[in-house]
N, C-alpha and C positions, 0 to 999 in steps of 0.2 A: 526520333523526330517523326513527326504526323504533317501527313500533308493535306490541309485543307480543302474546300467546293464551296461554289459561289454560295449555297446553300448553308452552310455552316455560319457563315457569315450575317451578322446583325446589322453591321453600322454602315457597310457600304462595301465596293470592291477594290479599294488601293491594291491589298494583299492577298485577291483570288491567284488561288496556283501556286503560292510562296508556303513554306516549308514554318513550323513555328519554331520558334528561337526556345529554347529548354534552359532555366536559368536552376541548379540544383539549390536547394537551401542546406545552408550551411550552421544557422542558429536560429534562435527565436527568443522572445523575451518580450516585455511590456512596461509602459511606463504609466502614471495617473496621468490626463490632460482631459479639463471637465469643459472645454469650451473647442474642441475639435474644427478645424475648418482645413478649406484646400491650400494647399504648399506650407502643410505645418509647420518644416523643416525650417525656420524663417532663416537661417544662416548653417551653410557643409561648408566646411572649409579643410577636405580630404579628410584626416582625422579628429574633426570635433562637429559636433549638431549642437543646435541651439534651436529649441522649440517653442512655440507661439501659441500652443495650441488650448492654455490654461487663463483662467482670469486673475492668478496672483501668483501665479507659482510660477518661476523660470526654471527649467528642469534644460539641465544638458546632457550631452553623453561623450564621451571622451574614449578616443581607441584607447585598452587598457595594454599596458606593454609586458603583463604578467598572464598567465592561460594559470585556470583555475578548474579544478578537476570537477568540485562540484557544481558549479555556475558556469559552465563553458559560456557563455554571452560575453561578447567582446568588448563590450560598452561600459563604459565606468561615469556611472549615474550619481551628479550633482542637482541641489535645489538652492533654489534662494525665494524666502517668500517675501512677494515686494508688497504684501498688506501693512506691511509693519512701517512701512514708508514711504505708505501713497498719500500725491499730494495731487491739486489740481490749481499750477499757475497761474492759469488765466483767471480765477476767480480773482486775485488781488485787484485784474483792470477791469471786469465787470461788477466789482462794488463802486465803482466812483461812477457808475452813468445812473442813470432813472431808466429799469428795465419796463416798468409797466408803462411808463410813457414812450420809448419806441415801441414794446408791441399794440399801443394803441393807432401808431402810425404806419403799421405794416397794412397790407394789403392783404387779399387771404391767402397765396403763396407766401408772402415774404413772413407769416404770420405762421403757418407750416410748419416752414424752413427754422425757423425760431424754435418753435415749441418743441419739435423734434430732436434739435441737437441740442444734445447733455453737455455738450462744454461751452453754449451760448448760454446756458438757463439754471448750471448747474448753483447758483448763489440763491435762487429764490424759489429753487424743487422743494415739494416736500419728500418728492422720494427719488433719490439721485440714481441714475442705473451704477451698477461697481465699473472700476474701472477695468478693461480688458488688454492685453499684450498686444500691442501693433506690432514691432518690430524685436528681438533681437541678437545681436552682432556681436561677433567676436575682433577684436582691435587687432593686428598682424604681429602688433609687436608684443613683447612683455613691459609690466611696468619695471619702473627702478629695482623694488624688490627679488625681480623676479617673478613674479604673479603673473597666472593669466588675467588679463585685461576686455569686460566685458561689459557693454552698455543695452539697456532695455526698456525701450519707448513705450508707454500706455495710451489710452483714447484721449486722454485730458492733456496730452500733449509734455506729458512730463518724462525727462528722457536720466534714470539710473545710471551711475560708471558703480561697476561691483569685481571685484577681484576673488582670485582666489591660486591658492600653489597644485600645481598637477598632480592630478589623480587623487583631491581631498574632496570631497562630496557636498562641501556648503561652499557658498558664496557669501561676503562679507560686502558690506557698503564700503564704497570708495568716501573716505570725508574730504570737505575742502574747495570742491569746486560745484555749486550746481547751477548745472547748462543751462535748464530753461530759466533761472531766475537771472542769469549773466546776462540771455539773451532777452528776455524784458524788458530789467532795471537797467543795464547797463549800453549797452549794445544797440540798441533802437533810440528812435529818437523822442522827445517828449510830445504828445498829441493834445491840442487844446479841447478838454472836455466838453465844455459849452458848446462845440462845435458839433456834437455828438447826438442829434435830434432824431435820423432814421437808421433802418436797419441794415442801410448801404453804406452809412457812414458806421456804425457798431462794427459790420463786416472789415469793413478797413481799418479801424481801430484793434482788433481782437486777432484779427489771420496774420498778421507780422510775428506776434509773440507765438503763435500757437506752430508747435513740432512738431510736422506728421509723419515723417519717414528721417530717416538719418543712415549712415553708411561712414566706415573708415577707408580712406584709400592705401592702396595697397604699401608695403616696405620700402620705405627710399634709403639707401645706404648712405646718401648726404644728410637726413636731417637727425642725426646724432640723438639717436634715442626716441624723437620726439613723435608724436601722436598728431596725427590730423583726422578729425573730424569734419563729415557733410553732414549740412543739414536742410532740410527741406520742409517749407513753412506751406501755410493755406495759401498764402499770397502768392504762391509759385516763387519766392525767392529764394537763393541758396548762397547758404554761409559755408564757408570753408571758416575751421578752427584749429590753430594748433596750440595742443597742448605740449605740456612739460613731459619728460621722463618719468616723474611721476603722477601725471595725470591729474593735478592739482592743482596748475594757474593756467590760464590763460594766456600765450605769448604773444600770437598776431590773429586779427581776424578780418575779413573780407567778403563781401555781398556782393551779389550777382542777383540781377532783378531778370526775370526770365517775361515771356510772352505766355507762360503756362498757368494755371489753376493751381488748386491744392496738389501738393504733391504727394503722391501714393507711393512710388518705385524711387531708390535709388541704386543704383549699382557700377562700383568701380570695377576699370577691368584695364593692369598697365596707367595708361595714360589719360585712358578714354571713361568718361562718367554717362551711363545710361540711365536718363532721366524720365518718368509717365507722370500725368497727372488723372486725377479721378473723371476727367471728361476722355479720360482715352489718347491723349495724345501720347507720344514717344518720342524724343529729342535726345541726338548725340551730341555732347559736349565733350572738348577738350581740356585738363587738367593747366592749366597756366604754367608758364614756363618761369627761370627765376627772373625776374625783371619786371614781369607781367602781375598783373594785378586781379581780373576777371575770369573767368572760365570761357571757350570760345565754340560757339553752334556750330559744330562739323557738319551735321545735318539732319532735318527734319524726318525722322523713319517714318512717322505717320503722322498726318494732321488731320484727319476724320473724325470728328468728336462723336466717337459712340457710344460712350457716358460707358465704358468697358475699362475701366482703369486694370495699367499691367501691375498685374500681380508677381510673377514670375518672369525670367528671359537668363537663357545660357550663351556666353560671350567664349569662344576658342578662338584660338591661334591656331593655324593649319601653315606648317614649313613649306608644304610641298607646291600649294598655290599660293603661296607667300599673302592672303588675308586672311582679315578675322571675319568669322559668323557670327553675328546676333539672330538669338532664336528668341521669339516673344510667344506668349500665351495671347489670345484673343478669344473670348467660349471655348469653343469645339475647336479651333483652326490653327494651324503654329504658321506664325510669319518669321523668315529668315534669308537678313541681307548680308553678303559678302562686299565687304570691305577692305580695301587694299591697303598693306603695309606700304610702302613703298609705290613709286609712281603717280599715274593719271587715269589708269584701270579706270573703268567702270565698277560703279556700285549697283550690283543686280540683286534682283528680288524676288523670291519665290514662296508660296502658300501652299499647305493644305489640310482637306478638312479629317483632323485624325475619325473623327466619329461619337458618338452619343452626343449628350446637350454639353458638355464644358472637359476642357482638361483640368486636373486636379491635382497632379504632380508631373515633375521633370527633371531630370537632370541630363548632366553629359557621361556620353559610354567613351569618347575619344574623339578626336579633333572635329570629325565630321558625321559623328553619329549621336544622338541621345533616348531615351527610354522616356515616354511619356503615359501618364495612367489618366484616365478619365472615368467619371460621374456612371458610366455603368460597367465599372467593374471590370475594366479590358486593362491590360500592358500594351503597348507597342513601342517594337524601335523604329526609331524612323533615323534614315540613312540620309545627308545630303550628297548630292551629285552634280559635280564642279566641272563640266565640259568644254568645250569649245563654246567659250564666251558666255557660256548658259549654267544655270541655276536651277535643278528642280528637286524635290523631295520625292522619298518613298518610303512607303511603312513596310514591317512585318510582325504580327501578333507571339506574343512570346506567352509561352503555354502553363499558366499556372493554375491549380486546381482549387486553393484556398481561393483565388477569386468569388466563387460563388456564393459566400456566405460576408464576402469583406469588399470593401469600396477602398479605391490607395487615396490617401491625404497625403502622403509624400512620398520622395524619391531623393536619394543622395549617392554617390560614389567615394570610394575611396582613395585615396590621393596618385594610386598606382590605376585606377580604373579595374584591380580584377572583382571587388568586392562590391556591391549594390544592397542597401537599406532600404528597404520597403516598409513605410509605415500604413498601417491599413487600421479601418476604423468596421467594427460590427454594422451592415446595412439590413439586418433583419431583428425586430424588436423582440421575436422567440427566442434569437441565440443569450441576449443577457438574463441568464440565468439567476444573478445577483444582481444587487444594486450599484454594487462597487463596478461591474463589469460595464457599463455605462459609461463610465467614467475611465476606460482603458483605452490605451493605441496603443496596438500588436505593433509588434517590430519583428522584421523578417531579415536575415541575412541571407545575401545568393552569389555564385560561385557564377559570374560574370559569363556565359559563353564556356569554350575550352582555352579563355588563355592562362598564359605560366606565367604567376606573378614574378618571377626572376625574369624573364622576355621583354615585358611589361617596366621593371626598375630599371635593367640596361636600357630601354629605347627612351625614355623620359631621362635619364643620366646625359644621354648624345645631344638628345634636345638641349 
């Protein structure tokens, strides 16, 4: 272990004096992702990754349960190419308006805002941008089959169900049900098109159908096999859907109309649904109980519209102060409120600024710690600290040498917490040496601190 000087230091002084965290690696290995950005990882769910980081390719990685002498990499690497069945739904309700006559009606923002986005204009582009991977999610459950159960959203709003049996390396289409066309034709209600003159009324015409984020909530052992879906529209609306056992009808569905924007973030966690939209807002909502019919605003985390949409946020359960932590990403700054299980607690709140211009991955290291990588190349954990009534954070740099030549796009852990995935992306245009290396994210495995994954599986067992 090396111990630090305020000198050393780039981003600021959280961690002058503190000792750096030493994480060994353990493996190494690389995947194709030709369209790379921050929190690639779009879904860790302890032993499976699901990446985001390509414009047709869904590429997963799956803990393999066999050790293989000549490929020691743990990861058992699936594709599915969604070229072969990209659609773009909203095109069917932007053929029935007169697009040249709202952009004659726009103003030169609202005339902008048009021309800009590819799923208002993509029916009369002559040259349509391709469609790119928003989100995707692994389902909790398995289907009927037995199959994993996997969905994956594109910018056109069109959201894939694809399956496949564990540790097989494709992904197959799910036939039978598709979401966004249910939630158009069927699900919405009919809009009188004459009515349809500007591009405020286009907007409210087109943001109902359109799916921008989506999320499954967690395992209920009451609903007998079946699947729920969240979905999350431009309109800030959000549909709860559950499916069948085999992920092919439709059985109940319900809207919940929010105060929020387009929605960017969703994420289940227990009971509690963690909602952002792209003006930056953050809103905690409650899962409906059975009787109940709507989702319910536990409470507002942020209403500052800094046009800062969350992209990321780690939600834990901590036994010992009996709440959960919600940690958000905002640029450079992690915001995290503790929330009581039980009681009339106070909900406290604490920030701070990890350092360089943005964070770029995160995950959690254990109830009250997580590992966050930022835009110049640093790791830190940052610790929370749960006092006498009080809330603050503190970081420490965790010392890795590949940093200098790689920027982190993501961070995941393993279901036990001893194991850490570092996806890191080439930040110098010398080191791709080929062409193909352009088009690569390293993957890094690291040996967690000194704890003993056996320590580690008893204390999660107790929990």
């Amino acid at each position: 272990m090396t111990k630090v000087t305020e000198g050393e230091i780039s981003h600021g002084v959280q961690d002058v004096g503190k000792y750096y965290l030493n994480f060994p690696i353990l493996a190494k290995g690389f995947v194709r992702q030709d369209s790379v950005h921050d929190f690639v990882n779009s879904d860790s769910d302890g032993d499976f990754i699901a990446l985001s980081g390509s414009k047709s390719e869904v590429i997963t990685l799956e803990l393999s349960s066999k050790f293989m002498v000549v490929d020691p990499f743990p990861y058992f690497v699936a594709i599915y190419d969604s070229n072969a069945a990209e659609t773009r739904p909203l095109d069917v309700l932007a053929n029935k308006v007169d697009l040249v006559a709202i952009y004659d009606s726009c103003d030169v923002l609202e005339a902008q805002h048009l021309a800009l986005d590819p799923a208002y204009t993509a029916v009369c582009s002559v040259s349509v941008p391709p469609a790119r991977l928003t989100a995707v999610k692994r389902a909790p459950k398995l289907v009927a089959n037995g199959n994993i159960l996997l969905g994956s959203l594109n910018t056109y709003g069109s959201l894939s169900l694809i399956n496949k049996s564990a540790e097989y390396n494709r992904w197959n289409p799910l036939e039978g049900l598709n979401i966004a066309e249910t939630l158009r034709d069927t699900l919405l209600p009919e809009v009188d098109i004459g009515k349809i003159k500007d591009f405020k009324s286009y907007q409210e015409y087109i943001n109902p159908a359109w799916i921008t984020m989506f999320a499954w909530l967690p395992d209920d052992a009451d609903s007998t096999g079946q699947h729920v879906l969240v979905l999350g529209t431009a309109s800030g609306s959000l549909w709860l859907l559950t499916l069948s056992a085999d992920a092919k009808t439709l059985l109940n569905h319900q809207e919940t109309k929010t105060s929020m924007g387009r929605i960017c973030h969703i994420q289940a966690f227990k009971d509690f649904l963690l909602v952002g939209d792209s003006n930056g807002l953050i809103h905690l909502y409650q899962l409906p109980a059975k009787g109940n019919t709507a989702l319910v605003l536990v409470k507002p985390l942020w209403e500052k519209a800094d046009r800062m949409g969350l992209q990321m946020a780690v939600i834990t359960e901590c036994p010992r102060t009996d709440c959960y932590y919600i940690t958000c990403c905002k640029a450079a700054h992690l915001l995290t409120w503790s929330m009581p299980r039980t009681g009339n607690a106070d909900c406290l709140q604490a920030r701070i600024y990890v350092g360089g211009m943005k964070i770029t991955a995160l995950c959690s290291l254990d109830n009250t710690s997580f590992a966050a990588g930022t835009a110049g190349s640093y790791l830190h954990c940052v610790q929370i600290i749960h006092e006498n009534n009080q809330l603050s954070l503190q970081t420490q740099s965790i010392a890795m040498s590949v940093l200098q030549d790689f920027q982190v796009m993501g961070l995941c852990t393993s279901r036990h917490k001893n194991l850490m995935t570092l996806f890191l992306y080439r930040n110098k245009e010398y080191l791709n040496e080929t062409v193909s290396q352009k088009n690569q994210l390293v993957m890094q495995v690291l040996k967690v601190g000194n704890q003993d994954p056996l320590n580690s599986y008893q204390a999660s067992e107790i929990q």
